[in-house]
C-alpha positions, 0 to 999 in steps of 0.5 A: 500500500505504501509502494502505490501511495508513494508511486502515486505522488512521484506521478503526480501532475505536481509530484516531485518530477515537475516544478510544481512540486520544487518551487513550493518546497524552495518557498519554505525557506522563505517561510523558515526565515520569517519565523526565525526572524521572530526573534528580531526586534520590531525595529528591524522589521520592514513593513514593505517586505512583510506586507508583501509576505503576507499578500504574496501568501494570501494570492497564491493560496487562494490560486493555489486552490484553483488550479487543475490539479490542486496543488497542496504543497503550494497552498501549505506554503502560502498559507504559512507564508500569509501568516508569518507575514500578518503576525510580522505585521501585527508585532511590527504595528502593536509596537509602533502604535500601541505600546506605551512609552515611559515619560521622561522625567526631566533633571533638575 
């Protein structure tokens, strides 16, 4: 059973013999990175780049859903690619806007 599954996906229209399959399983790096970079402090986080993170993941998932065949490894990447952008953008925005700073005492 295991031997037909696998000879299932190695001859899949977006199995491992076409780009379909590399191209989505590369994009991971991309994913891989932004949650490393959870880590960074929010001054180093760029709105531009997460903005495009997070639209490139919704687009592509939401295309990903439509094409013949459907593409699962696509969509997982955008997916994740989509959130790890909003939740950049959400780190980035709730410490630009929300947080309160300390008020700073004068010297005499």
């Amino acid at each position: 059973m295991a031997t037909s599954k696998l000879q299932a996906l190695w001859n899949h229209p977006a199995g491992p013999k076409t780009i379909h399959f590399w191209a989505p399983t590369f994009k991971w790096g991309i994913s891989i990175a932004n949650i490393a970079d959870f880590a960074k402090p929010t001054d180093k986080i760029s709105y531009p780049q997460q903005f495009a993170v997070a639209c490139t993941g919704v687009i592509w998932s939401r295309y990903s859903m439509v094409i013949t065949p459907k593409n699962w490894n696509l969509f997982s990447v955008n997916v994740a690619m989509a959130g790890t952008g909003i939740y950049q953008l959400a780190r980035k925005i709730k410490n630009d806007f929300a947080s309160e700073e300390e008020p700073i005492i004068a010297k005499e």
